[in-house]
N, C-alpha and C positions, 0 to 999 in steps of 0.2 A: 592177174589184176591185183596192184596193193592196196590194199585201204587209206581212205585218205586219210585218217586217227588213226593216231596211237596211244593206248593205255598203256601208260607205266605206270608199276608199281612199286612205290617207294618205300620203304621200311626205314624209322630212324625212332634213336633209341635217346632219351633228353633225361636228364638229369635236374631235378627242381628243389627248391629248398620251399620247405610250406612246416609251418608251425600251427597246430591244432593241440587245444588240451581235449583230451577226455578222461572221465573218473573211471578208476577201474571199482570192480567190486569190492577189492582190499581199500581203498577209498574211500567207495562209501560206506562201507561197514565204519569205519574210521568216523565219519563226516556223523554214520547214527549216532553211535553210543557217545559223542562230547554231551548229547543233550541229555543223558539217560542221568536221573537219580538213582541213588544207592540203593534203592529199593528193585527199582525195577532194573537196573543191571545185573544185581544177583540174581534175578528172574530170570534176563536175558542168557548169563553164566550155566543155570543149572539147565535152562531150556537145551544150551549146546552142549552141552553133558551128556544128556541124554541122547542127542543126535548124532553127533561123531566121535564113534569108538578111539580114536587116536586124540581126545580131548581129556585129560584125567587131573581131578584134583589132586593139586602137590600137596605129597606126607609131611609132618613135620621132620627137619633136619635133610628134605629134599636139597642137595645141594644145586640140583640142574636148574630149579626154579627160579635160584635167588642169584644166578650168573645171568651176565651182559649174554645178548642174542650176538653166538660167533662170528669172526668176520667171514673163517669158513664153509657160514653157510650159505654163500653168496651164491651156489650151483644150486640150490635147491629150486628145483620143478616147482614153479609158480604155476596157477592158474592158466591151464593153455588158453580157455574160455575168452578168446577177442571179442570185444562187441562189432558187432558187422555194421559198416560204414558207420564210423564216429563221427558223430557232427558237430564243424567247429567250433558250435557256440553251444555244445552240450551240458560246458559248465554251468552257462546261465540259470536252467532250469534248480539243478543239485544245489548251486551254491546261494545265488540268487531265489528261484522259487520258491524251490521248497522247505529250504533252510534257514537263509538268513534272517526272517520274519517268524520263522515255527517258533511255538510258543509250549510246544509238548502236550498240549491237549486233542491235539488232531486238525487243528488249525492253523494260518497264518493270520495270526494277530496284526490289527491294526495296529503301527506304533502310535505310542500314547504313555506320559510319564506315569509311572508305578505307581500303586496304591502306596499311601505313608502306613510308615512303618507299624502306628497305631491300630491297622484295620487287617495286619496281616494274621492275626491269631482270631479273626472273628469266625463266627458259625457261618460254613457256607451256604447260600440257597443254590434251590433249583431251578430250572429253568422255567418249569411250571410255574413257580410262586409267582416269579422276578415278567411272566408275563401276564398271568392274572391279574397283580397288580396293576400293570399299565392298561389292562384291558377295565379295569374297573373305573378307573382315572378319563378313559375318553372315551370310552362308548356307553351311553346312556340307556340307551334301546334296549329294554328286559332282554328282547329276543336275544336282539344282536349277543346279547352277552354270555346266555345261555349257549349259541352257536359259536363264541369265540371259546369260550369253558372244553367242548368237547374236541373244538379242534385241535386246543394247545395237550386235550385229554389225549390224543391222537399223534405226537408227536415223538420221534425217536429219541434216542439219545445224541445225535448228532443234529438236531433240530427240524429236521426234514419230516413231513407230513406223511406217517405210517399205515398207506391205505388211501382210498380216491375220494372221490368229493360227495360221489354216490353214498359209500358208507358213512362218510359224516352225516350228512342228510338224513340215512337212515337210524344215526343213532341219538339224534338230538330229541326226541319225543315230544315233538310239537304239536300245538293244533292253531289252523291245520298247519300239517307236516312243511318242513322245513324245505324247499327246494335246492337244487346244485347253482343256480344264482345267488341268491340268496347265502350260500355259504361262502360260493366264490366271493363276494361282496367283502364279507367280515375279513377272510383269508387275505385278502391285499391290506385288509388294515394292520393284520398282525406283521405280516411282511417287512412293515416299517416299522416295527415296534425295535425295541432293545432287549437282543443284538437282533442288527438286521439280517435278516435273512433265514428266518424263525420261520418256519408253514412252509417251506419252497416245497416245492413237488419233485424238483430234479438239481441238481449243480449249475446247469445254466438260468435258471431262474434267480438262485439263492445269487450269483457271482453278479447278474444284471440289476439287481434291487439294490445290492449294495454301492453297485457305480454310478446310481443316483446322488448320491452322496460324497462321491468322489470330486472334488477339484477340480478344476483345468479341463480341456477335450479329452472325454471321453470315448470318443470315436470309432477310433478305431482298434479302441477296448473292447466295446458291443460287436465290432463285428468280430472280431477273436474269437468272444466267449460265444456267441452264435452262430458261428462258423469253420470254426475252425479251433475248436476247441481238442480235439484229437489231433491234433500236429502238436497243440505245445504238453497235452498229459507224453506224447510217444517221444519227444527233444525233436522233431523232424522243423529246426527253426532254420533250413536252407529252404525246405519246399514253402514255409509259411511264407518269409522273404520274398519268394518268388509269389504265392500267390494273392500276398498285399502288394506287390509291386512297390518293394521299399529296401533301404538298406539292411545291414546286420544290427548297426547303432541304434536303427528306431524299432526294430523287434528289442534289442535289449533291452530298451527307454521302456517300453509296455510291457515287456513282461514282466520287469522288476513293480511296473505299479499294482501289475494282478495281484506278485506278490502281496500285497499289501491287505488283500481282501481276506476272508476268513471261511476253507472251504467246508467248515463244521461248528456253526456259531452256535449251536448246542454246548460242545464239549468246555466251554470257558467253566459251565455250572455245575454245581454240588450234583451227585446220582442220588444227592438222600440217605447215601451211606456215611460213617464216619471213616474218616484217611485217616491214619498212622502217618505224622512226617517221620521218615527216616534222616538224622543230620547225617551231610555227608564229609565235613571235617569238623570236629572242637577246638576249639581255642582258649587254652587257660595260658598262667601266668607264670612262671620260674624266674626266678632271680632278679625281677622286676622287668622281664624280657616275656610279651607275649608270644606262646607257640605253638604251629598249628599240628595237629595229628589227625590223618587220614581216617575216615569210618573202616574198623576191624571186621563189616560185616560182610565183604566182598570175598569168596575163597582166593585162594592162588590155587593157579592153574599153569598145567606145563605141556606143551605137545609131546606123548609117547614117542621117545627114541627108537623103541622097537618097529614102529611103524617106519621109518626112514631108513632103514637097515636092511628091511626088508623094499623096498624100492629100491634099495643102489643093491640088491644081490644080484648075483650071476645065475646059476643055475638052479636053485636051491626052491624059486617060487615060482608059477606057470606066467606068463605075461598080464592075463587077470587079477592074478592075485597083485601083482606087484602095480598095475595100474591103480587098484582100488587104496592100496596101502600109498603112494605117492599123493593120491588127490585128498583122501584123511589127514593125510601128516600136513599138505599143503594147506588148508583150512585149517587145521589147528594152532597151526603156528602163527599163519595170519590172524585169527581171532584172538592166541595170545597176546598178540601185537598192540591191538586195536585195546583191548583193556588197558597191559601195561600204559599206552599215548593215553588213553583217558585218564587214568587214576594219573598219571604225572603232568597230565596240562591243568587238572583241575588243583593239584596240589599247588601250583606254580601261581596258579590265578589269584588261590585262597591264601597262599603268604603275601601275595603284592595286596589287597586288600588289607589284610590284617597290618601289614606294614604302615599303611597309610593313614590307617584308621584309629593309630594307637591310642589317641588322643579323645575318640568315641568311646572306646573300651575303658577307659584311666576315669572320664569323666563326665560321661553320657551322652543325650542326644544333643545340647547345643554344640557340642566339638566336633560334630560329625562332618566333614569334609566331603563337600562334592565333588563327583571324580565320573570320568567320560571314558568307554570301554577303550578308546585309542590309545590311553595312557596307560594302561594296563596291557595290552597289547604291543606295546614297545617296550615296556620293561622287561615282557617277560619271552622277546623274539618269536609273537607269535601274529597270524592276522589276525585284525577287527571281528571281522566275520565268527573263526573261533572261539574268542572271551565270551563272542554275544550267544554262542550257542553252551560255552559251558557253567554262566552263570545263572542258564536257563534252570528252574526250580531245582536249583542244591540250596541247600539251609547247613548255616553255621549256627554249632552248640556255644554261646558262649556264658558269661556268667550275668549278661543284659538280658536274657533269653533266646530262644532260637530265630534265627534271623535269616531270611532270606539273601542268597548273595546280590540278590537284583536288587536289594534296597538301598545299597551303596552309590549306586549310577544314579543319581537323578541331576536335574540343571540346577544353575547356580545364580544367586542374584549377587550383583555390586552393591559392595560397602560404600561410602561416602569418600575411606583411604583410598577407594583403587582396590584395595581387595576384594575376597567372594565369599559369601557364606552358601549353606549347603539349603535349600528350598526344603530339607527335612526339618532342620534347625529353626528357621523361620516358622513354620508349621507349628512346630512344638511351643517357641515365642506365642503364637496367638494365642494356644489354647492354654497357656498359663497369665496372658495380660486378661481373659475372657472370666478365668476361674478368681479373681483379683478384683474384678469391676465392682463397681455398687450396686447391688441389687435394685435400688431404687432411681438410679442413674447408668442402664446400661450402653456399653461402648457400640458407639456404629461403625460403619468400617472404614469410614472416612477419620473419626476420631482415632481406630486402631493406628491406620497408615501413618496416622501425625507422632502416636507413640515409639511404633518402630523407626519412624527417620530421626527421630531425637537419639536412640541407638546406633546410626549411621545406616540406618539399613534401606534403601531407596529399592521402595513397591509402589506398584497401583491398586488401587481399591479393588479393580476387579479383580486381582490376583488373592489380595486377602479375601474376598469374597467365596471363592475359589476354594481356599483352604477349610476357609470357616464352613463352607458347606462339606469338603472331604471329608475333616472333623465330626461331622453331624451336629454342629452348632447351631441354634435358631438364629434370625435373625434378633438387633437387637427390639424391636418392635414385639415378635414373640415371646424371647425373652422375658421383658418386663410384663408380660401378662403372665407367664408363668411363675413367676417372683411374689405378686400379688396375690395368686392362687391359692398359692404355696403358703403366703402369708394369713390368708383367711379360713386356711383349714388349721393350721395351727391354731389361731384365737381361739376357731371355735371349740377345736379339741380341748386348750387351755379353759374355756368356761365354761368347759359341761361339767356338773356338780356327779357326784358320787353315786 
């Protein structure tokens, strides 16, 4: 009797073309240190020192050091180390997430234009002060304020709440005693305080207080970050796709806004220690030609040939040894690498800067030209993305003082001609027409705006408003009370007798 089916089994073999990026670890080690200062790369330098024996600082007159990386070294044993199932939008996180917005504090900074160049040498606070203060400014309530003091007393260095609600309670010494309501209460206040997301208890709290504040739908940002929050720390944005029931474009669209949030709004503030800046290029003057020289404080480093010798031998080392000596030499050479690209992308960034700038350098802050990381980014054949990670906290020694590279980038206002001046330069204008005004006729900022457009320089009031308060300028209202002040401590000084 034959059956009435039949199962075939069909075997065929297809061939497909699929384009997926993923970072390898020589990538992102790469992708790390563009943002590292000269400080902490030599750290990063001696940390690998220590770590892998085929890692060794180059002697003076090391000739292997200061040659181009051969062409044939093109068989050398990479990194066997594949990531298991790449996923195709794995960039997004690396490049987007966690980088494009890193700010090198342990955060991703909201964009927002840079403090002027005037407030960059100031004494920094902590985070403690910088909320005291506002705690002092809106809660009136002895209590409350007593319970806000211990909570912020209670707070990491990453601004998350060191310890549960119980223990605040128990250490605020009230009477009577302070309840977990009661503290919970204050703790949503400080939440919204600056920066947001100060007191959170966990990451999904700090990342949800902050998208209050965010823009546009939020939506199905919330549910992200409280749901699905371990798909986009692990890059798993196929399964997340699938279980928003959305394309690859709108997982990209939201994740780049996460980006934007800041997963450690602690670390923006001073620890209360003083920082050493290390500059990491100078810039003097020869022959009437400004020139930049790299900071000497980085060693050179070479990967151990001996270790690679012993990987391509024959019989001379047991299969162990020569595994162990291939994957050293491998790593070392790639974190050669990864230096070298850094010290040559930042050198690149800081002569097109300096290029541009010569005119700041010759003759101070009105000539200072504003300039937008794309332009510097084409001059110098590299992406966006990179400039914006290597003009992350490097400081230029120059003969203005030491200067931030980030203080170069900011936006530009229209001249009257059709040309731009640089929003530093303007900046600087006001607090020189403010230091000029008449004590007994001070400038308001409607008066200022009428000064600057007689200069060609077309602003709005709020905008000088804006400056004059980054400045720390009073209003002119305050102002002329303090003029007065000022004036009748003088008399009286002048007429006290002997």
């Amino acid at each position: 009797m034959k059956p009435r089916h039949q199962l075939r089994a069909n075997v065929q073999v297809r061939t497909t073309h699929q384009q997926r990026l993923a970072l390898t670890p020589q990538v992102r080690q790469t992708i790390e240190m563009l943002s590292l200062p000269t400080a902490e790369l030599r750290l990063r330098i001696e940390q690998e020192l220590l770590r892998n024996p085929a890692l060794e600082e180059a002697l003076e007159g090391d000739e292997e050091e200061f040659a181009a990386i051969d062409e044939d070294e093109e068989d050398e044993v990479e990194d066997p180390a594949a990531e298991e199932d790449p996923d195709a939008m794995s960039e997004i996180l690396a490049e987007d997430f966690f980088q494009e917005n890193h700010d090198n504090t342990g955060g991703l900074a909201l964009r927002e234009e840079p403090p002027s160049l005037e407030r960059t040498l100031a004494a920094g606070r902590t985070l403690s002060e910088h909320l005291i203060e506002q705690l002092g400014l809106s809660v009136e309530d002895e209590r409350d304020r007593a319970i806000g003091v211990t909570i912020i007393g209670n707070l990491d260095a990453r601004g998350y709440l060191d310890g549960s609600l119980e223990d605040v309670a128990a250490q605020t010494d009230l009477t009577p005693p302070a309840g977990v309501a009661e503290v919970e209460g204050v703790r949503q206040r400080i939440l919204r305080f600056d920066p947001v997301g100060s007191g959170s208890l966990d990451l999904t709290e700090c990342l949800l207080v902050q998208l209050e504040f965010l823009e546009g739908d939020t939506a199905p940002l919330r549910t992200i970050v409280r749901e699905h929050l371990d798909l986009v720390a692990r890059e798993r944005f196929r399964d997340l796709a699938k279980r928003m029931k959305v394309d690859f474009a709108s997982i990209a669209r939201w994740v780049r806004r996460l980006g934007e949030l800041d997963l450690r709004p602690g670390l923006r503030f001073s620890t209360g220690r003083e920082q050493v800046v290390v500059p990491d290029a100078r810039v003097y003057r020869v022959g009437g030609r400004w020139r930049v020289e790299m900071s000497e404080r980085i060693p050179r480093i070479r990967a151990n040939p001996l270790y690679r010798r012993i990987a391509r031998s024959e019989n001379r080392h047991t299969a162990a040894e020569k595994e162990f000596a291939r994957d050293a030499w491998s790593r070392a050479k790639g974190f050669q690498r990864s230096v070298q690209q850094q010290q040559e992308t930042v050198r690149l960034v800081a002569e097109d800067i300096v290029r541009k700038q010569e005119d700041f350098l010759n003759e101070g802050i009105d000539k200072i030209r504003p300039m937008v990381l794309n332009d510097v980014a084409r001059d110098i054949g590299r992406a966006e993305s990179t400039v914006s990670r290597v003009v992350a906290n490097k400081y230029f020694a120059t003969p203005r003082g030491l200067i931030p590279f980030r203080q170069f980038f900011h936006s530009a206002l229209a001249l009257r001609d059709g040309r731009q001046v640089s929003s530093e330069a303007v900046r600087a204008r006001v607090q020189r027409i403010v230091k000029r005004e008449d004590p007994d006729f001070p400038l308001t900022d409607e008066q200022i705006v009428r000064l600057l457009e007689r200069r060609g320089i077309m602003i709005a009031r709020r905008t000088v408003a804006k400056y004059r308060k980054a400045l720390r300028i009073p209003s002119s209202n305050e102002r002329r009370i303090r003029y007065r002040n000022r004036l009748t401590d003088e008399e009286r000084r002048g007429g006290a007798g002997p």
